[in-house]
N, C-alpha and C positions, 0 to 999 in steps of 0.2 A: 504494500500500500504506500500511496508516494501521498506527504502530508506536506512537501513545500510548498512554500508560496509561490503564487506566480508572477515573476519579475522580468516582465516581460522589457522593459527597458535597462535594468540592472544586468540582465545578460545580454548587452550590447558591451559591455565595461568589464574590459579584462585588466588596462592597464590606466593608470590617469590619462595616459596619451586619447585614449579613447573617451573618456570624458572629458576631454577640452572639445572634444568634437559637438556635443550639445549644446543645442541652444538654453540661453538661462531658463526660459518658461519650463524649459521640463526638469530643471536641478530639483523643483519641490516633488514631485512624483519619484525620482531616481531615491531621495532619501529615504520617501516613504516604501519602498522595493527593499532599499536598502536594511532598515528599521526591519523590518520584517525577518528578512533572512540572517540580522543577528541574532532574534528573537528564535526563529526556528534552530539555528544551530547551537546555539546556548541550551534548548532543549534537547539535546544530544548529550554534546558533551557534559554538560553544568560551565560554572565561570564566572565572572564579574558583570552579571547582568546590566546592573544600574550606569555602570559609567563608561559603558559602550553606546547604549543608549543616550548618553545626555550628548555626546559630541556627533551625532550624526549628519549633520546641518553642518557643524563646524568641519567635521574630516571632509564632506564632499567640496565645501566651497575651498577650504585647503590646496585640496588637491584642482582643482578647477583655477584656481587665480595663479598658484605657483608653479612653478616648473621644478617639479621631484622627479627625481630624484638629483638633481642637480642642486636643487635649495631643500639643502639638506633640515628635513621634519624631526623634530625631537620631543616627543612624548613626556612631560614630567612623570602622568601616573601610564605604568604598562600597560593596566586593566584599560585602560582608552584604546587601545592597538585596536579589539576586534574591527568594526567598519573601518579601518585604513585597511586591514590585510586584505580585506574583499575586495577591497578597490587596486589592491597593487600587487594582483598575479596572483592570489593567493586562496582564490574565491574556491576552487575544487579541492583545498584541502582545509576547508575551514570546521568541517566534522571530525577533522582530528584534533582537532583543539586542544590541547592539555593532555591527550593520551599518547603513550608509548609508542617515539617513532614521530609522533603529529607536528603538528606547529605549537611553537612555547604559547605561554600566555599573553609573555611581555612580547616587544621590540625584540628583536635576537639579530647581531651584526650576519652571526652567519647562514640564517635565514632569508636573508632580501636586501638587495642595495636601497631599498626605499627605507630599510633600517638602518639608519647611521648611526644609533646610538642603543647600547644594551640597557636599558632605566627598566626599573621596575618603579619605585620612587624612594622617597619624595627632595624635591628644591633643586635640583643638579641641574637640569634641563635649561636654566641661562646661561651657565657656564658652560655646557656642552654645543648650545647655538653658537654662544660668543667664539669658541675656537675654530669652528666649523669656519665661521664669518670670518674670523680673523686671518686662519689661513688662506681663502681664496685672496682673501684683500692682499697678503703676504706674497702670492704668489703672481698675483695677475690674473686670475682666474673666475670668471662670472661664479654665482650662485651667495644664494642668502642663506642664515643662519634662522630658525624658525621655531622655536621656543612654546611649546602651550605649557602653560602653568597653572594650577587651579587657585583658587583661591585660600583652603590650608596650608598649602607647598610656599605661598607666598609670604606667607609669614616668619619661616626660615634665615637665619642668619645666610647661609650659602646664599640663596637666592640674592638678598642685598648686596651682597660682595660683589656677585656678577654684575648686578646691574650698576654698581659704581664703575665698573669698567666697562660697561656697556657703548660709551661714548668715542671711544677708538675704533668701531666697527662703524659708524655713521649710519650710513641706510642701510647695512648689509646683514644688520640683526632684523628682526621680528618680534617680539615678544607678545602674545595672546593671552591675555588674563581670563580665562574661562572663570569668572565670577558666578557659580549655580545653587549657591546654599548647599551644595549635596556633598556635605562633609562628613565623615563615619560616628561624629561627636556634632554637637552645636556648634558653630561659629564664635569665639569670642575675642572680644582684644578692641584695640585699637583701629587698627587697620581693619577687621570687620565693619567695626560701626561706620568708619570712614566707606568703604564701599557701599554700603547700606544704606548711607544718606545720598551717594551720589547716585547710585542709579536709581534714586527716586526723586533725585530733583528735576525742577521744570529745564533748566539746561537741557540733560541727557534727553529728556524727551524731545525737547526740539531739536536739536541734533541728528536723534535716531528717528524723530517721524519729519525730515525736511519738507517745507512749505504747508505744514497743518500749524494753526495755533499752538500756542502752547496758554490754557487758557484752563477752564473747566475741564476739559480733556484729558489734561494734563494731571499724572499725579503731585500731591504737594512736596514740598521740599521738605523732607525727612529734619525731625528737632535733633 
């Protein structure tokens, strides 16, 4: 009995090359293909259900804006890998997931050049863009350094470090703060309440809905 989804646009996309091929209007359907058949393979194997699923929007448009393998992706948490490995050759062995023999859980350098870095976590993933960036800058050589970090990760000493040296890579870093509340613990500190207030102020909203008010519509600006 065959209980997969049917992804009938997701099996156009063996490699990102082939997703750059899409027009944007179908990225929202490719995710929701995508959403799905982490969902079904997770039901195989078992694995990190939850934060495979928060990044699937994030891993397509990723892979859609930037030129990976070349602008080198770096994962802070592993468990984010699933939806990348689907999209980067990896989609026919994604039922082995975690099993003897399969594909790891995390990133693995020796499993795919779209894996540049082996992280499982957490904080590293600035410093591992920064040298990424740093070396093509050092060499001559095109490609960006691209950093997701989540919001826990970010509170890290490590992670500060790197982004003080972040300013010698110029445009050749990235840094993505995956801000999603979906930390394994409550959120606390500082630097939470600070993201907390900002992406609920009238700014951010105007910003992220260009040319709507920012009015009633608008949520208030967090105390």
């Amino acid at each position: 009995m065959n209980d997969r989804p049917q992804t009938p646009l997701l099996d156009q996309v063996i490699w990102p090359s082939d997703l750059r091929t899409l027009k944007p209007d179908q990225l929202p359907q490719l995710a929701d293909e995508l959403r799905q058949e982490v969902i079904s393979a997770v039901g195989v194997t078992g694995g990190h259900l939850g934060s495979g699923l928060g990044v699937v929007e994030l891993t397509t448009a990723i892979h859609y804006v930037f030129d990976t393998p070349r602008d080198k992706l770096v994962w802070d948490v592993g468990h984010q890998c699933y939806p990348h490995k689907i999209l980067t050759g990896r989609r026919d062995r994604i039922r082995t997931l975690r099993q003897g023999g399969g594909l790891s859980g995390f990133t693995k350098r020796t499993e795919s050049d779209y894996d540049p870095f082996g992280a499982a976590h957490s904080s590293t993933s600035i410093s591992a863009a920064l040298g990424f960036a740093i070396a093509n800058q050092m060499q001559d050589r095109p490609g960006k350094g691209i950093a997701v970090i989540g919001d826990g990760a970010m509170s890290a000493g490590m992670a500060y470090e790197a982004m003080n040296n972040a300013q010698a890579a110029g445009n050749r870093l990235v840094v993505i703060l995956n801000d999603n509340d979906m930390s394994i613990a409550p959120p606390v500190g500082g630097l939470s309440g600070y993201l907390a207030r900002l992406v609920t102020s009238r700014e951010f909203f105007g910003a992220a809905r260009p040319g709507q008010e920012t009015g009633a519509q608008a949520a208030p600006t967090a105390a």
